[in-house]
N, C-alpha and C positions, 0 to 999 in steps of 0.2 A: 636119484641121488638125494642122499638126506642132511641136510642144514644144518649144520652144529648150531649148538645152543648160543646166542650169545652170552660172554660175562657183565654183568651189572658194574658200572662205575662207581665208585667209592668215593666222596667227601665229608671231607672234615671243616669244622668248624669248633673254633678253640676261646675260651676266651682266659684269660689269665691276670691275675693282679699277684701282688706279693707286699709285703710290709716289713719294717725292723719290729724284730722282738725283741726283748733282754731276756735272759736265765737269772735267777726263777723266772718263769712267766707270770708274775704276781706280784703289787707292789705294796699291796698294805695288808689283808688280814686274808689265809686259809682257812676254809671251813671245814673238820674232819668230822666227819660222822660213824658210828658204828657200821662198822662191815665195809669201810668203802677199800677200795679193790687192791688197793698197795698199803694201807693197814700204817694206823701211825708213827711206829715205827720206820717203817719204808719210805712214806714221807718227809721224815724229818730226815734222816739219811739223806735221801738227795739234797735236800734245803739245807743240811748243813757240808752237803759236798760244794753248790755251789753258789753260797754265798753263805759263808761260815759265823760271821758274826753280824748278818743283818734282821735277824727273825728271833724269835723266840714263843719256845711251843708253850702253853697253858692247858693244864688238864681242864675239863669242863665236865660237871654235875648234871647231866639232862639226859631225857630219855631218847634223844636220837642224836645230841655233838656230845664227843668223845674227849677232840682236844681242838684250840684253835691256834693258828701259829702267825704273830702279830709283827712288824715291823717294830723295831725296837726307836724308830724317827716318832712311831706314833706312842710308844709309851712312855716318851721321854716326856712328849707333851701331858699324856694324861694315863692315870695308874689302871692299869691291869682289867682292877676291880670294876670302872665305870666301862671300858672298853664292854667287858662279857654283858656287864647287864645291858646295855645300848645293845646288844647284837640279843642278846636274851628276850628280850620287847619285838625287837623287826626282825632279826634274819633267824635264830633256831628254831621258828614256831614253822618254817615252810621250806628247812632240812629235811628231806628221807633218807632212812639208814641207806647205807652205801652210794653216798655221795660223799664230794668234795666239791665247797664251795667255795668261790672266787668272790670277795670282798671288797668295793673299792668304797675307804673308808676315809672320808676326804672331812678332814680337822680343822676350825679353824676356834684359835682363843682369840678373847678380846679381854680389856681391863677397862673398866670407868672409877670414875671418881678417885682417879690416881693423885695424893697430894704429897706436894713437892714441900721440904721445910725451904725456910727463907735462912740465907748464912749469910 
């Protein structure tokens, strides 16, 4: 008489974590590069589906970002213009086309020699 085969036992082991996100998943500067796979239009489309008046896109002059799309809390603080060149210096030189890059662009101003008149 012949032995059926036995069947092998099966376990699992799982391990699982989870976090809050917000939409957009991004809170200060997108980085669009040539060719990246939803194309700046596409981008900003959803960026302005859901969260309509917190971003604003900037076209950009470089041979691999295309456009970037800024938190308007940080251009309140500081203009446009220093923003690109700050990213211009450290983050577009280690862009490659068809990418999107995730920016956390953490601001802070200070003032000295603040004078107060005497009334």
């Amino acid at each position: 008489m012949k032995s059926s085969p036995q069947k092998a036992k099966v376990a699992y082991s799982v391990s699982v974590s989870c976090e809050t996100i917000s939409l957009p998943p991004f809170e200060d500067i997108l980085v669009l590069s040539y060719r990246c796979p939803q194309g700046k239009i596409g981008v900003s489309k959803c960026i302005n589906l859901l969260s309509p008046e917190d971003f604003e896109m900037i076209a950009i002059d470089h041979d691999t970002v295309e456009a970037i799309i800024v938190s308007k809390k940080i251009l309140k603080k500081m203009p446009a213009k220093k923003v690109v060149e700050t990213l211009n210096r450290t983050v577009f030189p280690m862009v490659s086309q068809g990418e999107i890059v995730k920016v956390d662009f953490k601001l802070t101003a200070s003032w000295s020699n603040i004078e107060i008149d005497d009334d």
